[in-house]
LUMTOR-734655 format. One record per residue: residue in one letter; chain; x, y, z of N, C-alpha, C in turn. Coordinates in pm, whole numbers. Example, Ala and Ser with C-alpha at 12.3 -4.5 7.8 and 13.67 -1.06 7.14 Angstrom:
ATOM code unit   n.xx   n.yy   n.zz  ca.xx  ca.yy  ca.zz   c.xx   c.yy   c.zz
ATOM    a    A   1319   -569    780   1230   -450    780   1320   -330    780
ATOM    s    A   1285   -225    708   1367   -106    714   1290      3    787
//
This chain:
ATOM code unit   n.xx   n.yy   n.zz  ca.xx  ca.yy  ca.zz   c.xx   c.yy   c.zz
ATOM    x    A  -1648   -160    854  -1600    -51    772  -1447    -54    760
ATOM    x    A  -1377    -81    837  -1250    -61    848  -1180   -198    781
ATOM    x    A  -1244   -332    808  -1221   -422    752  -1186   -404    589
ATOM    x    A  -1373   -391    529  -1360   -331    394  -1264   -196    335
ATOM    x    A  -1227   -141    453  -1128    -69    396   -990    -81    326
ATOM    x    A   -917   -159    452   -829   -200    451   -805   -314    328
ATOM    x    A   -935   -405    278   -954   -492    176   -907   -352     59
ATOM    x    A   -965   -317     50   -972   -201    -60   -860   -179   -126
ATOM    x    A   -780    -98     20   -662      1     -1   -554   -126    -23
ATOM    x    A   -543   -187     44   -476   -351     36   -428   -364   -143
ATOM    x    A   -538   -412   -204   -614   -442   -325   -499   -381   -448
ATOM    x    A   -540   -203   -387   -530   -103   -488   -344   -124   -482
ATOM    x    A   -296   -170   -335   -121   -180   -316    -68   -295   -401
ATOM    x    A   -188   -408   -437    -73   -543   -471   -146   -502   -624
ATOM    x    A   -247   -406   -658   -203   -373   -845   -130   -322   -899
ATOM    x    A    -47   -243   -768    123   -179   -811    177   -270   -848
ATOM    x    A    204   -391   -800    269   -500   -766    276   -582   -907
ATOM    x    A    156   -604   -965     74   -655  -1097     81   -577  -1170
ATOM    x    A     65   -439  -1174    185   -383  -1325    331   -408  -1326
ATOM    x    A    386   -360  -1225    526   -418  -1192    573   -525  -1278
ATOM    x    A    501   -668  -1231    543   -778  -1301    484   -764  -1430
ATOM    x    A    348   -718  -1505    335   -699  -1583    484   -646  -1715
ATOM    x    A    483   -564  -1642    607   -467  -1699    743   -546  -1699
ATOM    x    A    752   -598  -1603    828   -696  -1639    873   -802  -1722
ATOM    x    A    747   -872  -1764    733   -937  -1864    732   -885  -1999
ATOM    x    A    699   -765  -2021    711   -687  -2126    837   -660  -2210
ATOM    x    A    963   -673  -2069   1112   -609  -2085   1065   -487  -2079
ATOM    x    A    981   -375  -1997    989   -249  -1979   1093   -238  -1861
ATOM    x    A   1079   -311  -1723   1116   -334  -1626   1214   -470  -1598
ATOM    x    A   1302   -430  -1496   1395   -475  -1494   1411   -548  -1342
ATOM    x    A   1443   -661  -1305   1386   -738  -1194   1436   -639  -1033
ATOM    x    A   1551   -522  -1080   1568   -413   -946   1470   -382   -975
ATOM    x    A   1388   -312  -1066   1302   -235  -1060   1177   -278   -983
ATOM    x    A   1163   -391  -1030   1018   -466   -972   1050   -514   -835
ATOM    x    A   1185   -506   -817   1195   -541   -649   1190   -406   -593
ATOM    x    A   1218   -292   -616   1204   -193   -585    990   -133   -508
ATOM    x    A    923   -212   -603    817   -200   -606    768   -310   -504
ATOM    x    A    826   -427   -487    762   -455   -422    820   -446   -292
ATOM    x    A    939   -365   -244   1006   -353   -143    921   -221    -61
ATOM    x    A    851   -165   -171    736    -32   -120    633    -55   -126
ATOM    x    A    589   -176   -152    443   -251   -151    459   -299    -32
ATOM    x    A    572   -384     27    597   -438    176    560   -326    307
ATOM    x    A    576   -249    258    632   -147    368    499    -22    395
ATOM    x    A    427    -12    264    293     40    227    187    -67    317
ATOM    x    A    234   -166    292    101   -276    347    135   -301    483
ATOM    x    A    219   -319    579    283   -262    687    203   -152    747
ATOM    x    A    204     -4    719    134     84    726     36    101    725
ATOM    x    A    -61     39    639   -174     17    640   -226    -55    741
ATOM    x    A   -138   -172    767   -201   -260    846   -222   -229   1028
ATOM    x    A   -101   -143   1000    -70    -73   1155   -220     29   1197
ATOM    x    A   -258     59   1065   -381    187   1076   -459     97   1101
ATOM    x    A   -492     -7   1073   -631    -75   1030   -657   -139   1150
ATOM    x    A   -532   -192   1246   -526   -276   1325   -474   -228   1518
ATOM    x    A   -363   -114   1514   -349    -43   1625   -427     71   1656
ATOM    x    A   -500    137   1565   -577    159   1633   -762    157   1680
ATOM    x    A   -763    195   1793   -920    133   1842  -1007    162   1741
ATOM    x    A  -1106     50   1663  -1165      1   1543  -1243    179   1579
ATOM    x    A  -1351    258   1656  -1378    345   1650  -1310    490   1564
ATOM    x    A  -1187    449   1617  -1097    577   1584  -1065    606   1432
ATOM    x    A  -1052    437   1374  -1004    399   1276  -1142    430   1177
ATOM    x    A  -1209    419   1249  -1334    424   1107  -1381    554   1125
ATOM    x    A  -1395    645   1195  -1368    813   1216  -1291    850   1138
ATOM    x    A  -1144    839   1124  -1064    875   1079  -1091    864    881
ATOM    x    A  -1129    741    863  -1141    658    703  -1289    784    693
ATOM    x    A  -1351    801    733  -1508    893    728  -1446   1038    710
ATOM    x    A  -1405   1087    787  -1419   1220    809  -1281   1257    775
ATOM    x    A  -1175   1222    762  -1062   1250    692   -962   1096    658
ATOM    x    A   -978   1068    536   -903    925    489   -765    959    520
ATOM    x    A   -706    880    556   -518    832    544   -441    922    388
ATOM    x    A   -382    933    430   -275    998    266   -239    851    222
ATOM    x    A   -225    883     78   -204    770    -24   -109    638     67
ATOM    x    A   -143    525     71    -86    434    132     81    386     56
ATOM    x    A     21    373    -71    144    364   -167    275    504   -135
ATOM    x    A    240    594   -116    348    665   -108    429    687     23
ATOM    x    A    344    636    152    383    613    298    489    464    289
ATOM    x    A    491    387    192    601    305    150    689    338     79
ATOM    x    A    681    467    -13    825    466    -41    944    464     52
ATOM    x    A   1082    431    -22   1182    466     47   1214    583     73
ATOM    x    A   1263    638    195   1345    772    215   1485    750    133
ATOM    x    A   1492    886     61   1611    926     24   1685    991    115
ATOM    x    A   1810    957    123   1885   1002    199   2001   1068    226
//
């Protein structure tokens, strides 16, 4: 369970990533911009991985059941400061 999770939420972080460059190619976006995205895709998948992996596989799949993680993508943004 936690495996497939983490596949999932993973997934849903690097299609930020794939509009990004999408957008990029478009000339909507601008190569800060798309580094911006993927500098919070780094740091999102980080987080995730810390959930998926420190803690004991029980806890972790309790947790994904009975109350999921807050949006992974937004636990990577940067702090403003």
């Amino acid at each position: 369970m936690v495996a497939d999770y983490h596949r999932a939420q993973l997934g849903a972080l690097v299609a930020h990533v794939g509009e990004a460059v999408d957008h990029y190619r478009a000339g909507e976006l601008d190569a800060f911009e798309v580094d911006r995205v993927l500098f919070q895709d780094s740091w999102a998948a980080k987080e995730l991985w810390k959930f998926c992996n420190y803690l004991q596989v029980e806890v972790a799949a309790t947790m994904i059941t009975d109350e999921p993680p807050h949006d992974w993508w937004e636990r990577g943004a940067p702090r403003e400061r």
